[in-house]
C-alpha positions in Angstrom: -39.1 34.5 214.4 -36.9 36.5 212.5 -33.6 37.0 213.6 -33.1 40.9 214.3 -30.4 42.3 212.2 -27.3 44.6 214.1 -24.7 47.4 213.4 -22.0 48.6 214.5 -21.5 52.6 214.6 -18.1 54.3 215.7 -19.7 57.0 218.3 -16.7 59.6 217.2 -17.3 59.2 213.1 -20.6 58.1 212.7 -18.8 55.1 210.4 -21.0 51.9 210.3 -20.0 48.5 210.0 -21.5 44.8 210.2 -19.0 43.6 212.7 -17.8 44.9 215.9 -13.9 46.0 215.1 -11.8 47.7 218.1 -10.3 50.2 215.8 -12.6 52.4 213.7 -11.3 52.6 210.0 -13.2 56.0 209.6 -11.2 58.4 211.7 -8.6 55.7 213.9 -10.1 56.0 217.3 -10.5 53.2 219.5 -13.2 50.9 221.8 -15.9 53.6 220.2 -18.1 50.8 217.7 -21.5 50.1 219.8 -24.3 47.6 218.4 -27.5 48.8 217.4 -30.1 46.9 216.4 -32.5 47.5 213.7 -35.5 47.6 213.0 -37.5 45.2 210.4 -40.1 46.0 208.7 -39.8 49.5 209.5 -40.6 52.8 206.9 -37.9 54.1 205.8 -37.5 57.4 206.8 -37.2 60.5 204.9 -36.7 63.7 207.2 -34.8 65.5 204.5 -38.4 64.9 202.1 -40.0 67.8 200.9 -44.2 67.8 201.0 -46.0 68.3 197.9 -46.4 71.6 198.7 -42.6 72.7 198.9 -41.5 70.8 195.7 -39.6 73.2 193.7 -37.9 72.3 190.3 -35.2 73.5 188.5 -34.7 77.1 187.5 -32.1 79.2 186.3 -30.1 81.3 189.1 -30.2 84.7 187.4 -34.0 84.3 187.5 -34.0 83.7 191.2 -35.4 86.9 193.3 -33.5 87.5 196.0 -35.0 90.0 199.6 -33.2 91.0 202.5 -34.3 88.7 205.5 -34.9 91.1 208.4 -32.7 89.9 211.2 -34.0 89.7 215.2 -31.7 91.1 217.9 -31.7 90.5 221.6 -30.8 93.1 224.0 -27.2 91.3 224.1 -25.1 93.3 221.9 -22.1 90.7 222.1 -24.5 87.8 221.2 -26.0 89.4 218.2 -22.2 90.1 216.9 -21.5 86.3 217.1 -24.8 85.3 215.3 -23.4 88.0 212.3 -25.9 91.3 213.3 -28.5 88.8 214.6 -31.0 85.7 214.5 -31.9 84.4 211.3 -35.3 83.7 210.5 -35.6 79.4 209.9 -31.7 79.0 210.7 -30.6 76.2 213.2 -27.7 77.1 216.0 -25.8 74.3 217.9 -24.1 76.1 221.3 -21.4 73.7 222.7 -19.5 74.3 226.1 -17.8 72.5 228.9 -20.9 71.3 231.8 -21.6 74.4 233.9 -20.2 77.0 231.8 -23.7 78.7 231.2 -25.0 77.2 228.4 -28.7 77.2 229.5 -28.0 80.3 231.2 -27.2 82.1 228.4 -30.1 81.0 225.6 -32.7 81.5 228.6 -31.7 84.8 228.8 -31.6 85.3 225.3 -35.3 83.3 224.9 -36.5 85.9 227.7 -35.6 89.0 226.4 -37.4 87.7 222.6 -39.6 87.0 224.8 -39.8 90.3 226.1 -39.7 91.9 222.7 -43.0 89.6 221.8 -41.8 86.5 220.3 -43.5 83.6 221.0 -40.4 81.5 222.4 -40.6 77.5 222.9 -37.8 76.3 225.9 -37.3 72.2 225.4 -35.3 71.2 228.4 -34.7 67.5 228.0 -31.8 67.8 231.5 -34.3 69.8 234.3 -37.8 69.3 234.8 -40.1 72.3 234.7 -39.8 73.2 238.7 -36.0 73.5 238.4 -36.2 75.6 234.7 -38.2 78.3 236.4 -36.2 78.5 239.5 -33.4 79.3 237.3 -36.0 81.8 235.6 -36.4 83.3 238.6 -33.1 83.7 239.4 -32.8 85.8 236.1 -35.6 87.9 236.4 -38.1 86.7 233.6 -41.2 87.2 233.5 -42.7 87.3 229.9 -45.8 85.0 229.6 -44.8 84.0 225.9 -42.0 82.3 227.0 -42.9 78.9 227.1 -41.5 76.0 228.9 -41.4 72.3 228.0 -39.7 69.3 229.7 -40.0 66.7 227.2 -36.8 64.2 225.3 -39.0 62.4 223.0 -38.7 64.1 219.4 -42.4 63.2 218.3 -43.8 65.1 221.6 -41.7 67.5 220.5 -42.5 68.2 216.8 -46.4 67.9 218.0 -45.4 70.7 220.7 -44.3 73.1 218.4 -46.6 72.7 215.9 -49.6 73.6 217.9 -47.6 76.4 220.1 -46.4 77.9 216.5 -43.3 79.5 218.4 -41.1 82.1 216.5 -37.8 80.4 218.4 -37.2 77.0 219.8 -34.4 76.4 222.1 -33.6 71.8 222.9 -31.7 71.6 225.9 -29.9 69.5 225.0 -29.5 67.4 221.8 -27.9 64.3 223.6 -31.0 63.5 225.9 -33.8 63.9 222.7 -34.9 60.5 221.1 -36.4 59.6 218.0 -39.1 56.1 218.8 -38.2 54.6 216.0 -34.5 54.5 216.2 -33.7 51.1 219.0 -30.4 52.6 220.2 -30.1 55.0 223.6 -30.4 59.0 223.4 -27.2 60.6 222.4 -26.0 57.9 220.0 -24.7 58.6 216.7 -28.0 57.4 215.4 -30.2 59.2 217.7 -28.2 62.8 217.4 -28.3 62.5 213.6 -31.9 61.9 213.3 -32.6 63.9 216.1 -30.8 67.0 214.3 -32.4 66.0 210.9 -35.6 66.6 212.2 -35.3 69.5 214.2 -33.3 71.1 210.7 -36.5 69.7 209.1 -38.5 72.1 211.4 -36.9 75.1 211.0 -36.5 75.3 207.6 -40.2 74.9 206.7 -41.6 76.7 209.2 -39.2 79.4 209.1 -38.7 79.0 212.8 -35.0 79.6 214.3 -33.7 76.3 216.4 -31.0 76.7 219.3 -29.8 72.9 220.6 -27.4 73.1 222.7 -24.3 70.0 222.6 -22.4 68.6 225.0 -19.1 68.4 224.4 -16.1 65.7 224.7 -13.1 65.5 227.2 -10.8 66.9 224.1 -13.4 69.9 224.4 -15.2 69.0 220.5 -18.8 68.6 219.9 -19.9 65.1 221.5 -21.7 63.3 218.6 -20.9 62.2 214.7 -18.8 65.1 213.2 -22.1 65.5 211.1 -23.8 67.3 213.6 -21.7 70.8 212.7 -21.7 70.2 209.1 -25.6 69.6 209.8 -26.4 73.3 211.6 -26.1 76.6 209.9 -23.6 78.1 212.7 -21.4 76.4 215.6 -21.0 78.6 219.0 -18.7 77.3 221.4 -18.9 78.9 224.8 -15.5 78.8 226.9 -14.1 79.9 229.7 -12.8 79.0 233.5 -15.0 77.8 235.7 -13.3 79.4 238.6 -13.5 82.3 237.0 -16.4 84.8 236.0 -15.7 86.0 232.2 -17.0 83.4 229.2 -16.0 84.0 225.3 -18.6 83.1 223.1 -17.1 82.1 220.0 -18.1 80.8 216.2 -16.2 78.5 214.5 -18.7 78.3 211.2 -21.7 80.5 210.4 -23.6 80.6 207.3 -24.8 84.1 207.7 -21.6 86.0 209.2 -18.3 86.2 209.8 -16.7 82.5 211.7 -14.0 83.4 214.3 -16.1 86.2 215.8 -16.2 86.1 219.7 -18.2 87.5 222.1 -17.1 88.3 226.0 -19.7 87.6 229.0 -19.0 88.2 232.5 -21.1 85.8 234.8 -23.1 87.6 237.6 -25.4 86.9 240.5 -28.5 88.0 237.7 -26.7 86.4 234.7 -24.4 87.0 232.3 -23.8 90.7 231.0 -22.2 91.6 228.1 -18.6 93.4 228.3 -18.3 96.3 225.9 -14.6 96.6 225.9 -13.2 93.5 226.4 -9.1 94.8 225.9 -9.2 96.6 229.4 -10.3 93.3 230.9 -7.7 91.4 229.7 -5.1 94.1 230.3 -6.5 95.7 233.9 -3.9 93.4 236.2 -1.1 93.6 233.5 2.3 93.9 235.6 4.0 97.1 233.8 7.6 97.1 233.8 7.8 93.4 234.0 10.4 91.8 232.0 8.2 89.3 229.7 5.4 90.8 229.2 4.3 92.5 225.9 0.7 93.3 224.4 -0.4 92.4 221.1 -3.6 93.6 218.8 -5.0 90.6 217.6 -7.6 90.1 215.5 -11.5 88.4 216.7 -13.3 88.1 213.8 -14.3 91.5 213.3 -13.0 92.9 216.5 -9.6 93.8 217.3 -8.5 92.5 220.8 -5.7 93.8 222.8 -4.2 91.1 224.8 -1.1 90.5 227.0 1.5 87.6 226.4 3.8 86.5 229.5 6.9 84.4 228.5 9.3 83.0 231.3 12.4 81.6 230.3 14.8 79.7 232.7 17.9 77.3 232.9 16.9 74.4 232.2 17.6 71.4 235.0 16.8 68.6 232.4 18.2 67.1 229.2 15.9 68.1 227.2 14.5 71.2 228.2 10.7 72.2 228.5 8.3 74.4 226.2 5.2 74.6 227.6 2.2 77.1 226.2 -1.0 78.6 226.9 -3.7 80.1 225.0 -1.1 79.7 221.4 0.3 76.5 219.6 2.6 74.8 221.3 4.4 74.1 218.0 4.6 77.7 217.7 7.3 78.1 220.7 10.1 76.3 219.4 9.8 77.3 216.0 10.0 80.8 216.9 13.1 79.9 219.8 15.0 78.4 216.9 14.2 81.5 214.7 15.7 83.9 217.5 18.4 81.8 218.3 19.7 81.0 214.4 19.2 84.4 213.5 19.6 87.2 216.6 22.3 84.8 218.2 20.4 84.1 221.3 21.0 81.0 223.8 18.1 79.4 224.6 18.8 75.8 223.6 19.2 75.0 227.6 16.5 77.5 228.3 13.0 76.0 229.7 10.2 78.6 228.1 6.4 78.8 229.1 4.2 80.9 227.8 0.8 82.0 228.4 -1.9 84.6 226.8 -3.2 86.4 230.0 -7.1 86.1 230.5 -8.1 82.7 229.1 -8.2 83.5 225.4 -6.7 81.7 222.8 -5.1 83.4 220.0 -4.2 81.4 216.4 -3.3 84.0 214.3 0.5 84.6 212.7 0.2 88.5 213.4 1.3 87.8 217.0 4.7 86.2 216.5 6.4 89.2 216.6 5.3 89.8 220.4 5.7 86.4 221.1 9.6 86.7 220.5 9.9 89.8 221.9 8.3 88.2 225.0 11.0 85.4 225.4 13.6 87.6 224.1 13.1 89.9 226.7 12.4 87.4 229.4 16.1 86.2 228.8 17.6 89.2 229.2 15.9 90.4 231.7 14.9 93.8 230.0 11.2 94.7 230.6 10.4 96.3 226.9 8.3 99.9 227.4 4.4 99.2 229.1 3.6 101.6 226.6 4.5 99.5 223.7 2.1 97.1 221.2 4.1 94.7 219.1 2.2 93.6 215.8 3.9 91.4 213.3 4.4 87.9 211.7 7.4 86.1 212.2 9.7 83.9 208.8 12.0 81.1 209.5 14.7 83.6 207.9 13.9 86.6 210.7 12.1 88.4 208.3 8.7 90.2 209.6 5.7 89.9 207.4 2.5 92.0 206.8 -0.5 91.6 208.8 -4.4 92.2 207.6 -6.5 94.8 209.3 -3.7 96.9 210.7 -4.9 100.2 210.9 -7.9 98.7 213.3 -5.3 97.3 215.5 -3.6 100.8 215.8 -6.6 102.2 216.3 -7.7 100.0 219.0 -3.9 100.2 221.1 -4.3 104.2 220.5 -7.6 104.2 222.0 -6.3 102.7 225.4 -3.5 104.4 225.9 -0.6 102.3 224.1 2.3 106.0 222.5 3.9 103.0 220.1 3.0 100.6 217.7 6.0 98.3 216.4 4.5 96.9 213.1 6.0 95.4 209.4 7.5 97.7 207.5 5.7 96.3 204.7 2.9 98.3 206.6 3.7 101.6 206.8 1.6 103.6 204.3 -1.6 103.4 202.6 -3.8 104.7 205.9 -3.7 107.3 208.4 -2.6 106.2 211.5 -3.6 108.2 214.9 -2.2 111.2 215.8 -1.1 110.5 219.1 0.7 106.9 218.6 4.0 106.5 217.0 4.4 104.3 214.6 7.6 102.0 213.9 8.7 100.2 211.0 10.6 96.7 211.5 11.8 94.8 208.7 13.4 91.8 210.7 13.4 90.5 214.3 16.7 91.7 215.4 15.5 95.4 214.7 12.1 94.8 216.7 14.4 93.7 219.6 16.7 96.6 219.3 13.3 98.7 219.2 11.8 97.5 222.2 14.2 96.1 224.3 17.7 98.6 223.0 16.3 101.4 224.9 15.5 103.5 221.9 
């Protein structure tokens, strides 16, 4: 008897090797290469092979006739946003999220109401048998009869299930429990989710039918899986938020067929999760005015512009080195921009500890809000609250200087449209739009002038 031949694959990378090694060369980690044995004699498979049918051959591009593909919305305004304006027809979606967040709440909401608009919809749940999907159902309120529901983690049941239902959408729940029979190693190996995802791609694209899987996700909050799986799908959703608390951001990090970076807020209710329209009064409705500290910024979602509050706390340090600790922005961020307002406003803060946080859970990444960030510790130093009425837009140079920012006039907008009299901006702004009537609008060309704007009293 033939001796059965092994691999090693690193679970993080997806690199393979013929020894087990405790260090993968591919990407560094550690203890993540597990055997897997192969199979002889098997056919190689093909799950990227076109039938005869579909073989297309080379043609020029300026020959190529292009149509508009019709999108399909769901009566989730926030959802369709994220997607870029809606489903595409044949396109394949991987939703990833911490356990409990909502994930299968979420698409079976969404499969209910295409359900309800009278798509024939195909739920896979490969986690919860049948009994406990429609108890959830229930608890939603759907009732469409072509919403179907399928408990099933074997990929050939799978494929055989949705070609004799013919559904318009497929939603896998979730990509980690699915196995493909001919592949040895356990459900949510490298092997199994790359297969697994090469199939169900295969699926969608020549049937034209739209594939949701949902993916778990690792302790460091990434896709679990080979790094393959993203570059793999047509658009990556990650769904976020507290548990303890009730709002979720969904938000895309790559999308074929939209804009990446777009977010979308949810608030999590008894019935489900409902879409909030203006999500700026929900991060600013328990903002502390008057509090020395605080300051609101217009940043930038994708396509939306978000108005959102940054706390900073700075204290006497009781350490050698002291502490900069951050929430919702870079870390690395903190000390560059301490060091800026220290070198070039003449601040103390060398034995200052700083933490910062971005009040409601979101995390902003973006350089337009340096300027508030320093105008936050600056005026949690001195102690001088800057006005409540007051949104500070601007990036920050090592030399002091404040830089231009994209998309300002829809920041200005947004800030005049809840309230905000004054909008401290880059010079290198003013000019070239018309801002609101009833917001003033101020010019800064460095970060001591923003400081003696807000915090000087003038």
């Amino acid at each position: 008897m033939a001796k059965a031949k092994v691999k090693f694959i690193c679970q993080t990378c997806g690199y393979e090797s013929p020894k087990w090694m405790g260090k993968c060369p591919g990407c560094g980690e550690w203890n993540t290469m597990t055997e897997e044995v192969l199979k002889s004699g098997s056919p190689r498979r093909a799950v990227f092979a076109h039938s005869n049918q579909t073989v297309q051959k080379p043609s020029p591009i300026t020959t190529i006739e292009t149509t508009q593909e019709p999108r399909i919305f769901t009566n989730l305004k926030e959802f369709n946003r994220v997607l870029g304006s809606g489903i595409v027809k044949g396109s394949l979606v991987l939703i990833g999220g911490d356990p409990g967040i909502g994930k299968s709440t979420l698409l079976l909401q969404v499969s209910s109401q295409l359900a309800d608009n009278g798509h024939d919809v195909l739920y896979i749940s490969g986690e919860e048998s049948v009994k406990q999907t429609k108890l959830r159902a229930d608890r939603l309120g759907v009732k469409s009869n072509k919403l179907l529901v399928l408990s099933e983690t074997d990929l050939s049941f799978i494929s055989k299930a949705i070609d004799e239902t013919n559904p318009a959408f497929v939603v896998v729940d979730s990509i980690q429990t699915v196995y493909h029979s001919e592949i040895s190693s356990a459900p949510g190996s490298v092997s199994q989710v790359r297969e697994s995802t090469a199939e169900l791609m295969r699926i969608a694209k020549t049937k034209g039918i739209a594939v949701f899987i949902v993916g778990h996700v690792t302790k460091e909050g990434s896709i679990a899986g080979p790094r393959l799986l993203e570059h793999m799908v047509d658009t990556v959703l990650y769904f976020e938020g507290e548990r303890h608390h009730t709002y979720r951001i969904l938000r895309a990090v790559k999308n074929r067929f939209g804009s990446t970076n777009e977010m979308g807020i949810f608030e999590m209710k008894e019935a489900g999760l409902e879409e909030v329209q203006n999500p700026s009064e929900i991060f600013l409705e328990e903002r502390s005015k008057g509090a020395a500290g605080s300051t609101v910024v217009a940043s930038m979602e994708g396509t939306r512009s978000v108005l959102v509050e940054i706390q900073a706390l700075i204290s006497p340090t009781s350490f050698g080195n002291p502490r900069r600790m951050a929430t919702g922005i870079d870390h690395n961020r903190v000390p560059l921009l301490m060091a800026v307002l220290e070198k070039r406003v003449g601040l103390l803060l060398q034995n200052q500890d700083a933490y910062l946080k971005v009040a409601g859970g979101v995390k902003l990444d973006e350089p337009a809000i340096d300027l508030a960030v320093a105008v936050s510790i600056a005026s949690s130093f001195k102690d001088e609250p800057p006005k409540p009425t007051d949104v500070i837009i601007g990036e920050v140079g090592l030399t002091g200087e404040v830089r231009r920012v994209s998309r300002i006039e829809q920041r200005v907008i947004e800030a005049a449209k809840l309230g905000f009299k004054r909008a401290v901006i880059p010079h290198a702004n003013i000019g070239g739009w018309n801002p609101p009537d009833d917001i003033e609008i101020i010019g800064v060309k460095n970060v001591a002038e923003a400081l003696q704007k807000t915090l000087g009293g003038s």
